[in-house]
Biopython code that builds the backbone (N, CA, C, O; Angstrom):
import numpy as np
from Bio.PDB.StructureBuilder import StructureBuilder

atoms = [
    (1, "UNK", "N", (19.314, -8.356, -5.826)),
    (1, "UNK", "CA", (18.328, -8.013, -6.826)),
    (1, "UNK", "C", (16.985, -8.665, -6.499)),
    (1, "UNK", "O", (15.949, -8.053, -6.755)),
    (2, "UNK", "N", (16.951, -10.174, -5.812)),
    (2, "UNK", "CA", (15.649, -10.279, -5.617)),
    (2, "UNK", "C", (15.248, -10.176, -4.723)),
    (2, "UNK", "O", (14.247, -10.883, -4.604)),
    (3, "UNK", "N", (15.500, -9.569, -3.812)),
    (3, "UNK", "CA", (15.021, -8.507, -2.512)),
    (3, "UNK", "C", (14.768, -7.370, -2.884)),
    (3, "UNK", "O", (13.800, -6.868, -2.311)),
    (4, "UNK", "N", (15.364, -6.635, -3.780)),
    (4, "UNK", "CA", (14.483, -5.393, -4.967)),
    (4, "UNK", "C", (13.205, -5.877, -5.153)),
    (4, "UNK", "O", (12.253, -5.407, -4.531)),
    (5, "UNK", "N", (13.066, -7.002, -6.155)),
    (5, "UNK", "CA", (11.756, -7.082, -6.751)),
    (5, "UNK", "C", (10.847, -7.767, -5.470)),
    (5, "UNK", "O", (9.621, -7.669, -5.510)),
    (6, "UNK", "N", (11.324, -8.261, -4.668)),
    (6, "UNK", "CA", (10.374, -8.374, -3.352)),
    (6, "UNK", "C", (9.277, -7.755, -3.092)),
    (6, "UNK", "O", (8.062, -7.948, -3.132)),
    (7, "UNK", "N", (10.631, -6.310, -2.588)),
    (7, "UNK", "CA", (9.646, -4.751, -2.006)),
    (7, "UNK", "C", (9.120, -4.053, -3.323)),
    (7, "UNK", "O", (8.295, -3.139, -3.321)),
    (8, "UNK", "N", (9.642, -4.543, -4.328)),
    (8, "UNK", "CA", (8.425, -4.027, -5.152)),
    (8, "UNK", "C", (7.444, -4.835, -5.155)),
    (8, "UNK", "O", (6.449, -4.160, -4.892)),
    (9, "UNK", "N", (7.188, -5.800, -5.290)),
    (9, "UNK", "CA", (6.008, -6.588, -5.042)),
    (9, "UNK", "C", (5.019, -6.085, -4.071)),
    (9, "UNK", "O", (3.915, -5.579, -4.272)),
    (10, "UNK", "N", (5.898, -6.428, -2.546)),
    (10, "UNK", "CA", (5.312, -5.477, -1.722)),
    (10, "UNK", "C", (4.509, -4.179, -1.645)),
    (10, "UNK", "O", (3.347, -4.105, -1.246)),
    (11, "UNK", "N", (5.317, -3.095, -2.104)),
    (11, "UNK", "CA", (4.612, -2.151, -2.127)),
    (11, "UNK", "C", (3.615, -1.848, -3.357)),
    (11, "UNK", "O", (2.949, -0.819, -3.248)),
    (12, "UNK", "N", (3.488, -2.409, -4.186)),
    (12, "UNK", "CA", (2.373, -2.796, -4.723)),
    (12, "UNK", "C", (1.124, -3.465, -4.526)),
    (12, "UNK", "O", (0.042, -3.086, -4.975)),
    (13, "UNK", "N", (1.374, -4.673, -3.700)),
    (13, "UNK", "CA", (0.576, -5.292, -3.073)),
    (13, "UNK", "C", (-0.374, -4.872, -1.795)),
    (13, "UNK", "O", (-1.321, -5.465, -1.280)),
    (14, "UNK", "N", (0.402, -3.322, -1.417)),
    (14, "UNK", "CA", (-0.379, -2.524, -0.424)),
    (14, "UNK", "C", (-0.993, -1.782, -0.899)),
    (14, "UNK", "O", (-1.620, -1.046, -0.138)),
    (15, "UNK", "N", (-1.135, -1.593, -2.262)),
    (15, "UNK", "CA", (-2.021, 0.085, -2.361)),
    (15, "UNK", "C", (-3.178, -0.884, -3.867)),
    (15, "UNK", "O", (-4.297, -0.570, -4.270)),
    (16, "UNK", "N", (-2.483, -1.778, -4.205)),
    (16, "UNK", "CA", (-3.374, -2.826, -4.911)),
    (16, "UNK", "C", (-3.496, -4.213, -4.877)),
    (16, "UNK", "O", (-2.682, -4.993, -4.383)),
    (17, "UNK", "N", (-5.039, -4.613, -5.678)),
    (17, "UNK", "CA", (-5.091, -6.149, -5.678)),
    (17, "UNK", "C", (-4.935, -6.658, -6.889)),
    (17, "UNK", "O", (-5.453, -6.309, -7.950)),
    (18, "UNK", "N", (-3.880, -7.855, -6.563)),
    (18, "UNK", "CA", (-3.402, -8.183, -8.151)),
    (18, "UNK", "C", (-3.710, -9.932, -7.886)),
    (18, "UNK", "O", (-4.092, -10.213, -6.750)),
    (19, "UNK", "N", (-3.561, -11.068, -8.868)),
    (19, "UNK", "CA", (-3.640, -12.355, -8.561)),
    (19, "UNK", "C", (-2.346, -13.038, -8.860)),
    (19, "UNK", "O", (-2.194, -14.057, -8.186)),
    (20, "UNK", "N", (-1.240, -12.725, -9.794)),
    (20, "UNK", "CA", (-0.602, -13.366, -9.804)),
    (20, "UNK", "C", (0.690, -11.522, -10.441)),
    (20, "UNK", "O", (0.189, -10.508, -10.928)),
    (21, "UNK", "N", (2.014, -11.688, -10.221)),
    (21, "UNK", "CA", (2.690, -10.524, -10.703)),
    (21, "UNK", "C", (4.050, -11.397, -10.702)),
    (21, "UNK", "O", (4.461, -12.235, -9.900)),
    (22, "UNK", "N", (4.650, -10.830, -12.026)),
    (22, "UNK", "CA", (6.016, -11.731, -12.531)),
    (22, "UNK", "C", (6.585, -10.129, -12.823)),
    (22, "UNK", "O", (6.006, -9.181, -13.355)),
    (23, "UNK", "N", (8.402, -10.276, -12.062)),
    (23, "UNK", "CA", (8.861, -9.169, -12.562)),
    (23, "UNK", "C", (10.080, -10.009, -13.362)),
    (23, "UNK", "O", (10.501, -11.115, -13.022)),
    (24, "UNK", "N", (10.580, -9.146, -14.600)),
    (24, "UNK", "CA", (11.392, -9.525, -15.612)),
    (24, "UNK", "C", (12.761, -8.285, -15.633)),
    (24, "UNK", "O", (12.690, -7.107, -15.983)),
    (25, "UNK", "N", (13.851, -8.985, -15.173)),
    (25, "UNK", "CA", (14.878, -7.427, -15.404)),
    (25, "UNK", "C", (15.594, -7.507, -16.947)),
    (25, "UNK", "O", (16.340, -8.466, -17.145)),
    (26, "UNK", "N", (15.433, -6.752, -17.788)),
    (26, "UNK", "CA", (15.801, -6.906, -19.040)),
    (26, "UNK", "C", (16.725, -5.781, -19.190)),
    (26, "UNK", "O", (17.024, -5.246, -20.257)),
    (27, "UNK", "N", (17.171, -5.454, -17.965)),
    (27, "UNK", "CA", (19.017, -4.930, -18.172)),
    (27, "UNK", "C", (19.949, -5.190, -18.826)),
    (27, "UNK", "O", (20.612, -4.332, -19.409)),
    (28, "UNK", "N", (20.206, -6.547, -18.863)),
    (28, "UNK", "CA", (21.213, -6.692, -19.627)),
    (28, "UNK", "C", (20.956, -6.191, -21.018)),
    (28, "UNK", "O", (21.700, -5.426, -21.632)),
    (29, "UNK", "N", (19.649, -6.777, -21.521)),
    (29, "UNK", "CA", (19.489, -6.478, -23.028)),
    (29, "UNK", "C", (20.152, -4.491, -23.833)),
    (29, "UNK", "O", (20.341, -4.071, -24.975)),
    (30, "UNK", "N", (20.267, -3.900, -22.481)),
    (30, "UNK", "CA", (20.376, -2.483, -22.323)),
    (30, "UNK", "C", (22.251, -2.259, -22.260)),
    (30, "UNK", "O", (22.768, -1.142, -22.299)),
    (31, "UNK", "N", (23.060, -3.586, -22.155)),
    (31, "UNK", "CA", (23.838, -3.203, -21.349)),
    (31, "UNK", "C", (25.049, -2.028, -22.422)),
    (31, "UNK", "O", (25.932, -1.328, -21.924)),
    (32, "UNK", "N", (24.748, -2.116, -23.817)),
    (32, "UNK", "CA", (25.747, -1.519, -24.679)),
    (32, "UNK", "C", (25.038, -0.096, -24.756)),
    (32, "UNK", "O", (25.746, 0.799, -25.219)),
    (33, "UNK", "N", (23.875, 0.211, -24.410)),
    (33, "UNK", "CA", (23.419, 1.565, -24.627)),
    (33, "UNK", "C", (24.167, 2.750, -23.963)),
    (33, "UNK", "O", (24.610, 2.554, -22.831)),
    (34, "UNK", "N", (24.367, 4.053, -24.593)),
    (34, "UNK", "CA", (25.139, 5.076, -24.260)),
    (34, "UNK", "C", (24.892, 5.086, -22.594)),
    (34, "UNK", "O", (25.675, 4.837, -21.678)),
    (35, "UNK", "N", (23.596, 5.444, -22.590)),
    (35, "UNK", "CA", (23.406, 5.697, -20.908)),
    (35, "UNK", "C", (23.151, 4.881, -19.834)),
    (35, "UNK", "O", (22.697, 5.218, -18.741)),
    (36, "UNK", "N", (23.592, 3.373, -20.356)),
    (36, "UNK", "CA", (23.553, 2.415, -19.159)),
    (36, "UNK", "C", (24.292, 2.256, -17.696)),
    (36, "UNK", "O", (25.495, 2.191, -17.445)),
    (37, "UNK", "N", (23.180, 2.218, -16.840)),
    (37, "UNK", "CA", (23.871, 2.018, -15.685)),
    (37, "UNK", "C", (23.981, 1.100, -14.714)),
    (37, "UNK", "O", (23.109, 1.537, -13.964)),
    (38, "UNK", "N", (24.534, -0.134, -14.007)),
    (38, "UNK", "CA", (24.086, -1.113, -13.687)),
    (38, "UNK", "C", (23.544, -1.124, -12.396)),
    (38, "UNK", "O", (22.975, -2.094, -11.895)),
    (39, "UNK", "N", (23.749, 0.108, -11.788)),
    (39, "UNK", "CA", (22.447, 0.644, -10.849)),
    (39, "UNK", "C", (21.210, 0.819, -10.892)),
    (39, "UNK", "O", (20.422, 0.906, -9.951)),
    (40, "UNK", "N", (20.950, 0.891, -12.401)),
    (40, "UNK", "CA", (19.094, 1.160, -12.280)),
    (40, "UNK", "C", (18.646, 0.316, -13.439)),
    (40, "UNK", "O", (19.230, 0.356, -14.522)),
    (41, "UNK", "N", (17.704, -0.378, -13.227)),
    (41, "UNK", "CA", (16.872, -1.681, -14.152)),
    (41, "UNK", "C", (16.046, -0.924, -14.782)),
    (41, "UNK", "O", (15.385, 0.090, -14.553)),
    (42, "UNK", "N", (16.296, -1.894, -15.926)),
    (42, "UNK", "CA", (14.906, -2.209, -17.173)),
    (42, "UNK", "C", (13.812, -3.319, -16.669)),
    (42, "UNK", "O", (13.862, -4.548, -16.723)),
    (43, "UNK", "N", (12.939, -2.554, -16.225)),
    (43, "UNK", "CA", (12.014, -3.926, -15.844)),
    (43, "UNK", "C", (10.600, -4.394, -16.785)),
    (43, "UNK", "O", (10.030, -3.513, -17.430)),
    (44, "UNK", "N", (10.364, -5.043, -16.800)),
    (44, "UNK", "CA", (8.583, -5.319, -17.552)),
    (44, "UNK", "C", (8.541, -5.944, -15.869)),
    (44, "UNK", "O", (9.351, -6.460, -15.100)),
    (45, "UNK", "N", (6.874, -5.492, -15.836)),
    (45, "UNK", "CA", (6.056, -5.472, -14.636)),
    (45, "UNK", "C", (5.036, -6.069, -15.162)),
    (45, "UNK", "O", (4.202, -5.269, -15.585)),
    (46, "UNK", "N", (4.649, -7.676, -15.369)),
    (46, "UNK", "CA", (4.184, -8.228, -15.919)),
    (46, "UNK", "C", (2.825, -8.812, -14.385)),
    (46, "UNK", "O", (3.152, -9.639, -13.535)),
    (47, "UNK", "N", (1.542, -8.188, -14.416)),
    (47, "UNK", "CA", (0.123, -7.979, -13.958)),
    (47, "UNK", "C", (-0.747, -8.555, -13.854)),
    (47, "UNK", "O", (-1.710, -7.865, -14.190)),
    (48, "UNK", "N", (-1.209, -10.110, -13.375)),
    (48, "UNK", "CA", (-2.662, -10.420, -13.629)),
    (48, "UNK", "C", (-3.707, -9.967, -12.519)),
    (48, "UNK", "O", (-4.014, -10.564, -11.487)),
    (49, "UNK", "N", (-4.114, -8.906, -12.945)),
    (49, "UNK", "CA", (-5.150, -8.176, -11.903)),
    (49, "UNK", "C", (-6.719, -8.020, -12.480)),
    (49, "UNK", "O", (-6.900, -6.826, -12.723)),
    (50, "UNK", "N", (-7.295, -8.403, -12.627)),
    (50, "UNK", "CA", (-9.107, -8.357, -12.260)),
    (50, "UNK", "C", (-9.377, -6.631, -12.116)),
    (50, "UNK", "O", (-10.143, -5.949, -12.797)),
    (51, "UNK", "N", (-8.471, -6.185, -10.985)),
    (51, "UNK", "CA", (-8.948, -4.745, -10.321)),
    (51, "UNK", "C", (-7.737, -4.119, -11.274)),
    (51, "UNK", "O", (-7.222, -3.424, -10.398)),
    (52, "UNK", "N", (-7.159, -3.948, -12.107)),
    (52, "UNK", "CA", (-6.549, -3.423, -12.819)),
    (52, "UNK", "C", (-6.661, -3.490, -13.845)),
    (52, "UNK", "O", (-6.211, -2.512, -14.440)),
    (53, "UNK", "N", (-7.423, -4.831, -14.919)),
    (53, "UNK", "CA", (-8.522, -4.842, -15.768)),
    (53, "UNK", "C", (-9.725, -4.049, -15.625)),
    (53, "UNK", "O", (-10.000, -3.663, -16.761)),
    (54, "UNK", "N", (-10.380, -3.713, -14.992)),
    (54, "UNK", "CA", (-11.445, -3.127, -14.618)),
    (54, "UNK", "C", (-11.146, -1.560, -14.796)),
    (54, "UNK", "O", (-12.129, -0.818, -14.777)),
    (55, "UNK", "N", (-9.820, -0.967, -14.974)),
    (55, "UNK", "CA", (-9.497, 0.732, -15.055)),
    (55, "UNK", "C", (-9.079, 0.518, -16.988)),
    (55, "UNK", "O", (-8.919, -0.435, -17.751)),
    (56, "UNK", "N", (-9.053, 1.746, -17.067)),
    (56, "UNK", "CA", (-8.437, 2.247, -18.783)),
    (56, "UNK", "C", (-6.901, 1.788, -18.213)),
    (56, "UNK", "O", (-6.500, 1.596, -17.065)),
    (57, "UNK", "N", (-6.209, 1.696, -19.561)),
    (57, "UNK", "CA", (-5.275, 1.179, -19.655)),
    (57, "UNK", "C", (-4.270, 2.615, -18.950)),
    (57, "UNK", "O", (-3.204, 2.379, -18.382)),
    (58, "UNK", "N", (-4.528, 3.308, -19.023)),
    (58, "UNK", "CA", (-3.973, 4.617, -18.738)),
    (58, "UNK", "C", (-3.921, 4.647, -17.198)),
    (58, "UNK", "O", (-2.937, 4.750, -16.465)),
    (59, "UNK", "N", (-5.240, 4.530, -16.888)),
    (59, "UNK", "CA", (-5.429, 4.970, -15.156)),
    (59, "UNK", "C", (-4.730, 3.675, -14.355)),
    (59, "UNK", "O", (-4.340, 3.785, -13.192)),
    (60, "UNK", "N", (-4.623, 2.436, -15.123)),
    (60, "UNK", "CA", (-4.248, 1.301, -14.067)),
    (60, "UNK", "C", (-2.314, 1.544, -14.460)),
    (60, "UNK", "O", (-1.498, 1.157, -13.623)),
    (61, "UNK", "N", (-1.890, 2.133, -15.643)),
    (61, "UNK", "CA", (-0.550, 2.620, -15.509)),
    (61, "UNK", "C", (0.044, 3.518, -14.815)),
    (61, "UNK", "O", (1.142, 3.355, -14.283)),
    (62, "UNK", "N", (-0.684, 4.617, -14.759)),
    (62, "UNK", "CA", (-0.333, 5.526, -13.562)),
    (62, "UNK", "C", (-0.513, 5.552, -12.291)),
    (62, "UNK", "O", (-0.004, 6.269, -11.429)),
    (63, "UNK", "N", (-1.708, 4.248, -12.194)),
    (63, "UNK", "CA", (-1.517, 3.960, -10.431)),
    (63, "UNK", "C", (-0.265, 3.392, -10.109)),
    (63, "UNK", "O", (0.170, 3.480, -8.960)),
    (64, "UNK", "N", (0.363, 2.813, -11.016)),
    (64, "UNK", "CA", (1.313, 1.610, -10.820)),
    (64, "UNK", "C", (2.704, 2.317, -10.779)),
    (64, "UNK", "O", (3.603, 2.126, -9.961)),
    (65, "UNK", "N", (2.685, 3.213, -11.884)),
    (65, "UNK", "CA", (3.636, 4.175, -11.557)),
    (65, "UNK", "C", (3.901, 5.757, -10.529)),
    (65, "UNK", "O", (4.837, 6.553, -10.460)),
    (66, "UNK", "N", (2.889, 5.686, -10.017)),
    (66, "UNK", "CA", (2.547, 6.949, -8.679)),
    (66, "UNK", "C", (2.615, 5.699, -7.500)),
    (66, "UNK", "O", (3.148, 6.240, -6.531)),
    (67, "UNK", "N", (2.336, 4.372, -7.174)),
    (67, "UNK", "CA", (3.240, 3.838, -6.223)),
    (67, "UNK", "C", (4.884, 3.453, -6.398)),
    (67, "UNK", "O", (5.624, 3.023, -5.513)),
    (68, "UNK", "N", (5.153, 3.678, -7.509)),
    (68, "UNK", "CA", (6.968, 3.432, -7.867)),
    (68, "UNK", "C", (7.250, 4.437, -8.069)),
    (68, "UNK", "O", (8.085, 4.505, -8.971)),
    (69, "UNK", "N", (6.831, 5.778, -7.470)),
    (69, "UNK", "CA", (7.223, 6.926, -8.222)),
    (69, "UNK", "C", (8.777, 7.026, -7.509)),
    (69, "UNK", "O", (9.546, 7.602, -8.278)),
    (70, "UNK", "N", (9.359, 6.652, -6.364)),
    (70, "UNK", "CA", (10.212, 7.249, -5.677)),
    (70, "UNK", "C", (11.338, 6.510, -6.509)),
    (70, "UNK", "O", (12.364, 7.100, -6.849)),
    (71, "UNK", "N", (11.046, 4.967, -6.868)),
    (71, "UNK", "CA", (12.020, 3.910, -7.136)),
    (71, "UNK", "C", (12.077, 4.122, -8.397)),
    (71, "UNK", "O", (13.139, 3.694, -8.848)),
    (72, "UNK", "N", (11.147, 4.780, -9.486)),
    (72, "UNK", "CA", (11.445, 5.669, -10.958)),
    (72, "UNK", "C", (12.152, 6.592, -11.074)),
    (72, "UNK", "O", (12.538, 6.956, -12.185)),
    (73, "UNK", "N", (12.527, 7.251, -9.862)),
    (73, "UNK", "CA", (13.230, 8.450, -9.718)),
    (73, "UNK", "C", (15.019, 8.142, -9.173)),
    (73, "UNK", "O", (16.082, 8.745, -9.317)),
    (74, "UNK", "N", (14.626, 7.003, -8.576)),
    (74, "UNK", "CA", (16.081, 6.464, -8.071)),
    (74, "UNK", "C", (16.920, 4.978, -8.710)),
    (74, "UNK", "O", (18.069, 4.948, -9.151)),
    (75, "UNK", "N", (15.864, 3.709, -8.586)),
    (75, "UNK", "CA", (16.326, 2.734, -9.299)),
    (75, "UNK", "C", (15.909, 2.138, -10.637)),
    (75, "UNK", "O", (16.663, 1.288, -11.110)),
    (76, "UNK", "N", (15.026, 2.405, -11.177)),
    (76, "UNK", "CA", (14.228, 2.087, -12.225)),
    (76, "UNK", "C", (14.333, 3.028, -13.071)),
    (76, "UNK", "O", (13.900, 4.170, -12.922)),
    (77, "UNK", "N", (15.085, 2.474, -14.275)),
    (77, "UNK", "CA", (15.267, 3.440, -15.562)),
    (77, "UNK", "C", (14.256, 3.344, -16.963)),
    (77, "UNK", "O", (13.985, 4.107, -17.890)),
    (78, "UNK", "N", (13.802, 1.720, -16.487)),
    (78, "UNK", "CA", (12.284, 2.125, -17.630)),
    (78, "UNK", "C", (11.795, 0.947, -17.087)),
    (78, "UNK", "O", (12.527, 0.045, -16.680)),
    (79, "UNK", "N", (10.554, 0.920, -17.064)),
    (79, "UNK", "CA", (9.402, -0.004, -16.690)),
    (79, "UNK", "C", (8.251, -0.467, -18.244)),
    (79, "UNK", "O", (7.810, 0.168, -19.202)),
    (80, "UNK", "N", (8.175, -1.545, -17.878)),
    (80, "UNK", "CA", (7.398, -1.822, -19.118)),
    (80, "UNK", "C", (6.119, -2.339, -18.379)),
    (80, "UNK", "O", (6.378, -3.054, -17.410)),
    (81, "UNK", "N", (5.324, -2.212, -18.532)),
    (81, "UNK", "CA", (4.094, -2.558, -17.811)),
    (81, "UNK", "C", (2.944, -3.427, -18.707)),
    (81, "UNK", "O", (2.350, -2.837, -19.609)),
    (82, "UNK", "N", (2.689, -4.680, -18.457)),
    (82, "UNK", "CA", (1.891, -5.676, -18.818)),
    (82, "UNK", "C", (0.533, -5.868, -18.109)),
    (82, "UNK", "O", (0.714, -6.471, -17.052)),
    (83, "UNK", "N", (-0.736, -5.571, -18.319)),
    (83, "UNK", "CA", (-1.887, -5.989, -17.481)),
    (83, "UNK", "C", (-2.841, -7.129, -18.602)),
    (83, "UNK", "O", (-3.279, -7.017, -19.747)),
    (84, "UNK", "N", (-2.858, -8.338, -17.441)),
    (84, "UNK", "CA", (-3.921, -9.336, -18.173)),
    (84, "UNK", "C", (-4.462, -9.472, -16.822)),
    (84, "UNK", "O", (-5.436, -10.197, -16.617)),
]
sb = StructureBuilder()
sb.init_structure("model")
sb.init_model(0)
sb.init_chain("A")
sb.init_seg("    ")
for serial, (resi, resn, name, xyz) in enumerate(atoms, 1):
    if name == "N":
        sb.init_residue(resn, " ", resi, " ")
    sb.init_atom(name, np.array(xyz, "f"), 0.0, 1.0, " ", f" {name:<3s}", serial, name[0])
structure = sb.get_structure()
């Protein structure tokens, strides 16, 4: 699992500039829900970016999610996204 949040780091860190990024898996909190799977995480994607302050709250979410688009589609079952 923390070789997951690695390459996510990673590939975030290539297409943006951030100063500090904390990932949180809050799976378990999920684990009694009908459609849980312990293949794909609940994450908050917690952001301190300057250059991601600087967009609408909208445009710096969908950058973030059009670089995770593949890992939204395969490992990531909800993302919570934090920018300070």
């Amino acid at each position: 699992m923390k070789n997951y949040f690695i390459e996510i780091e990673t590939k975030l860190g290539k297409k943006l500039k951030f100063e500090k990024i904390d990932i949180v898996d809050n799976s378990q909190k999920h684990k009694r829900h009908k459609f849980f799977s312990k293949d794909r995480y609940h994450l908050h994607l917690k952001i301190n970016s300057s250059y991601l302050k600087s967009m609408s709250r909208l445009s710096a979410q969908r950058l973030i999610m059009n670089i995770l688009k593949e890992d939204l589609n395969t490992k990531i079952h909800a993302l919570e996204i934090s920018i300070d």
